[in-house]
N, C-alpha and C positions, 0 to 999 in steps of 0.2 A: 420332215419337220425341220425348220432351221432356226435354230434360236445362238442368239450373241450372248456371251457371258462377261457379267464385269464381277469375280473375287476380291475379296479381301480377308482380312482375317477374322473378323466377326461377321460379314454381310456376303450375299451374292445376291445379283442383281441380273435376272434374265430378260431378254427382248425374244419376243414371237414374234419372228415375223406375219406367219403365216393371220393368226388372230390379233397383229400389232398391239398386243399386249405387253407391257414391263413389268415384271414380279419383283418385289423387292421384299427381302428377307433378311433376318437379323438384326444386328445393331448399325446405324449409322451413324457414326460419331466421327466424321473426320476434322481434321485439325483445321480448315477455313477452305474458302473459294478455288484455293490452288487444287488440294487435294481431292475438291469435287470436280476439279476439269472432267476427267473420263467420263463421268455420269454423267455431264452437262453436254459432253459430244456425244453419247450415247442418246440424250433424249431429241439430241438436235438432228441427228439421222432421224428417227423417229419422226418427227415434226416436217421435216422438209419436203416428204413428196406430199404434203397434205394430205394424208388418208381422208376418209370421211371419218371415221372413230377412231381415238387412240383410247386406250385401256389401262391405266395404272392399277396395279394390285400391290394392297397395302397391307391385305392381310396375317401377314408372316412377318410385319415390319414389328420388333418388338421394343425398339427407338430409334428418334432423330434427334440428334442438337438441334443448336439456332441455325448453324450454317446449312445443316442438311435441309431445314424450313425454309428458309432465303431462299435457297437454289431450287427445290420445287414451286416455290411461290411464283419468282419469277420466269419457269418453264409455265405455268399455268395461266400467267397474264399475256406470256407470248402469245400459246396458244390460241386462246380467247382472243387475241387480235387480229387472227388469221380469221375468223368467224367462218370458214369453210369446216372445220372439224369438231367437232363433239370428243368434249372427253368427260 
C-alpha cells in the first residue's frame, strides 16, 4: 500500500494511491492560501494523471475555515473542468 502523508498539528491528511483516495482528518484551520500550498500540491498530484475516480474522505474532517472551503472549492471546479474524472 502506498499512501502520502501531509501532518500537522491538529489534521493528517492521507493520499492512497493505490484506491486514489484523500482522507482528511481533524481540524483544518490554516492561516490562508500560503499555508494551504502543501495540500493544494498534494491534490494537484492527485488530479494530474487524470484517474478516472478521485475519492475525498471527509469523514473524520471535524473543521474547515473559509480558507480550507476556498481551496477545496476551487480543487473541485478544477476538477470538474477536466470532465474525464469523477469525484
Amino acid at each position: 500500500m502506498d499512501i502520502q502523508e501531509i501532518k500537522g498539528q491538529d489534521y493528517i491528511i492521507q493520499y492512497d494511491r493505490e484506491s486514489v483516495t484523500v482522507c482528511f482528518q481533524g481540524e483544518l484551520s490554516l492561516g490562508g492560501p500560503a499555508d494551504y500550498a502543501p495540500i493544494v500540491q498534494l491534490l494537484d498530484e492527485v488530479a494530474n494523471p487524470e484517474p478516472s475516480t478521485i475519492t475525498l474522505n471527509l469523514k473524520k474532517l471535524e473543521f474547515l475555515n473559509s480558507s480550507g472551503i476556498s481551496m477545496l472549492s476551487k480543487f473541485v471546479i478544477a476538477v470538474r473542468k477536466k470532465k474525464t474524472i469523477q469525484l
